[in-house]
C-alpha positions in Angstrom: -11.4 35.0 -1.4 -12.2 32.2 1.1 -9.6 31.4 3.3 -8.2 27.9 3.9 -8.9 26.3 6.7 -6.5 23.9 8.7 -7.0 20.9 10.4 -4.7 19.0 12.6 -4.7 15.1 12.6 -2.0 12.7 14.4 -1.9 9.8 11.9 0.7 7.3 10.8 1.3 7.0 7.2 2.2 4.0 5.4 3.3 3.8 1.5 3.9 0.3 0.6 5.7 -0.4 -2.4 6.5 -3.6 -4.7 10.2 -4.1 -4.6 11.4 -6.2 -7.7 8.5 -4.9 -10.1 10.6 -3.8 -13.0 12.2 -7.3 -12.9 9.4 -9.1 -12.7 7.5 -7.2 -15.8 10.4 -8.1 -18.0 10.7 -11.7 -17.1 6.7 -12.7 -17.2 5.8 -9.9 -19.3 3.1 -7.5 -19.3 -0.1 -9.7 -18.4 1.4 -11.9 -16.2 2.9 -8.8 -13.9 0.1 -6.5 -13.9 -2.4 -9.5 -12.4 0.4 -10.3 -9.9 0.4 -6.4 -9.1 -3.2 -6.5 -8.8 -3.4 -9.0 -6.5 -0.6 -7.6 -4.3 -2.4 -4.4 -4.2 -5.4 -5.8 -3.2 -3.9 -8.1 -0.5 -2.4 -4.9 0.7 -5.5 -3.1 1.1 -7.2 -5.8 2.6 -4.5 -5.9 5.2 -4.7 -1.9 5.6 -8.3 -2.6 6.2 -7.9 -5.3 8.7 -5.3 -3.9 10.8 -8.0 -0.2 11.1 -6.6 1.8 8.4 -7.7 3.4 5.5 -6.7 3.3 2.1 -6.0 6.1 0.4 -4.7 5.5 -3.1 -2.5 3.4 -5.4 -0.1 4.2 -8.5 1.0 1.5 -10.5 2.9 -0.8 -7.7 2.2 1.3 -4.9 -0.2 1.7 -1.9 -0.9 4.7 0.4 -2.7 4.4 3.4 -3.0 6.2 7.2 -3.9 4.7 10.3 -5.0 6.3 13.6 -2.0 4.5 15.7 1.6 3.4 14.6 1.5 0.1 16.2 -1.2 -0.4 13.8 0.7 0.7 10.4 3.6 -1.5 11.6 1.7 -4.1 12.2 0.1 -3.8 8.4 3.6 -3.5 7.4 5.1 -6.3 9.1 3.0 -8.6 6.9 3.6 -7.0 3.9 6.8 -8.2 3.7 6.1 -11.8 2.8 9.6 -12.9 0.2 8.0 -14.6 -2.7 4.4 -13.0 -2.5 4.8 -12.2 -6.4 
């Protein structure tokens, strides 16, 4: 049996996550909410991407990323908290 092998990284991680989703599903229904989430999530990664972190994944409303500096994943999340970007 193979062995695992570790590996240690210093890295921020950031998980960004819709606030208000279930509410917004069951006022502009289905369509409507999974377009806005779409666009959220790709805002998102464009601003993970911009600020020199990578995207990871995304579940439904969420976003995971990890950046190489802290400053850098604060920054990222600093603008993702825009009231009224849905």
């Amino acid at each position: 049996m193979m062995g695992l092998q570790r590996k240690s990284v210093d890295a921020a991680v950031l998980l960004a996550d819709v606030v208000g989703s279930t509410p917004l599903y069951e006022s502009v229904g289905n369509t409507i909410a999974v377009s806005r989430i779409a666009d959220w999530r790709d805002c998102m990664r464009s601003l993970v991407c911009s600020h020199g972190g990578e995207y990871i994944s995304s579940k439904g409303d969420d976003v995971l990323s990890i950046f190489d500096q802290p400053a850098a994943a604060f920054a990222a999340a600093s603008q993702m908290r825009v009231p009224g970007r849905l």
